[in-house]
C-alpha positions in Angstrom: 0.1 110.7 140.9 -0.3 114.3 140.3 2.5 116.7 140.7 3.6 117.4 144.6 3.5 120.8 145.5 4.2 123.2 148.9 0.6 123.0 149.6 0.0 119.0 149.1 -1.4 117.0 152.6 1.3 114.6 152.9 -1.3 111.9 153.6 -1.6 113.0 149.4 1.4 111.3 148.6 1.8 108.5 151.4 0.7 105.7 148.3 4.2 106.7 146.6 6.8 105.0 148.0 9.8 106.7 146.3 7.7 110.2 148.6 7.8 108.2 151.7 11.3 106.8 151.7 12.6 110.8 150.8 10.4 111.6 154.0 12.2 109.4 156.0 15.5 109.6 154.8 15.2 113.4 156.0 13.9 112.6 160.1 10.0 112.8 158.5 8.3 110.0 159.6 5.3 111.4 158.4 3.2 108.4 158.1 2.4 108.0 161.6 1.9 111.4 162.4 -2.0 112.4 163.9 -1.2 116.1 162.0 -0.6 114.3 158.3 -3.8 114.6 157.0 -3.6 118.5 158.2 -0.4 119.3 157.6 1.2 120.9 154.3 5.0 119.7 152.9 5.7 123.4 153.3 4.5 123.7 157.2 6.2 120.1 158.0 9.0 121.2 156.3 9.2 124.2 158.1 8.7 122.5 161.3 11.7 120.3 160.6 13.6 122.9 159.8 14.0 121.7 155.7 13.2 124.3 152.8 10.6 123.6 151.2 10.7 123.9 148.3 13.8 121.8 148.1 12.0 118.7 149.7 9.3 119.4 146.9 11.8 119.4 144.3 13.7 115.9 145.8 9.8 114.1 146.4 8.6 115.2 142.7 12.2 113.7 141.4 11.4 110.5 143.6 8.6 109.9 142.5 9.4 110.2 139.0 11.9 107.4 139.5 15.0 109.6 139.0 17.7 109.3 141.5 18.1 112.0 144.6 20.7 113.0 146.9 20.8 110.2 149.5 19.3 107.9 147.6 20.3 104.5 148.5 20.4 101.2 146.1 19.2 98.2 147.0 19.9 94.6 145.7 16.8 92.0 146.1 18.9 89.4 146.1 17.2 85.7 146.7 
C-alpha cells in the first residue's frame, strides 16, 4: 500500500487493517460511512475534530506494523 496522505479517500486504505483499527480506535467508523468514498482523512479528520496530520502520521505508522499510541495487544490464544 502506498503511502497515506491528507488527501487519500479513506475507502483508499479500508484493505489495511492496522488503518481501520487506528480509525476506530479514534470514534471513526469509517467503513460504513455513505461519504467514505468522497471524503479525505484531512476533511473526516476535521469533522471529528482530530488534526490531521497527526491521524496521517499514526495510520502510515500502523500500517507499517510499528506500534501507536493506543495500540492494543492481542493474544490468539487456542
Amino acid at each position: 500500500m502506498k503511502k497515506i496522505k491528507k488527501n487519500t479517500k479513506f475507502n483508499e486504505i479500508f484493505e489495511d487493517e492496522g488503518a481501520r483499527r487506528v480509525l476506530e480506535e479514534r470514534g471513526m467508523h469509517c467503513l460504513g460511512c455513505p461519504f467514505a468514498s468522497m471524503e479525505s482523512i484531512e476533511q473526516g479528520a476535521k469533522a471529528h475534530g482530530l488534526d490531521a496530520d497527526e491521524l496521517v502520521k499514526e495510520l502510515n505508522k500502523k500500517k507499517r506494523g510499528k506500534k501507536v499510541k493506543g495500540d492494543i495487544k492481542l493474544n490468539n490464544k487456542n
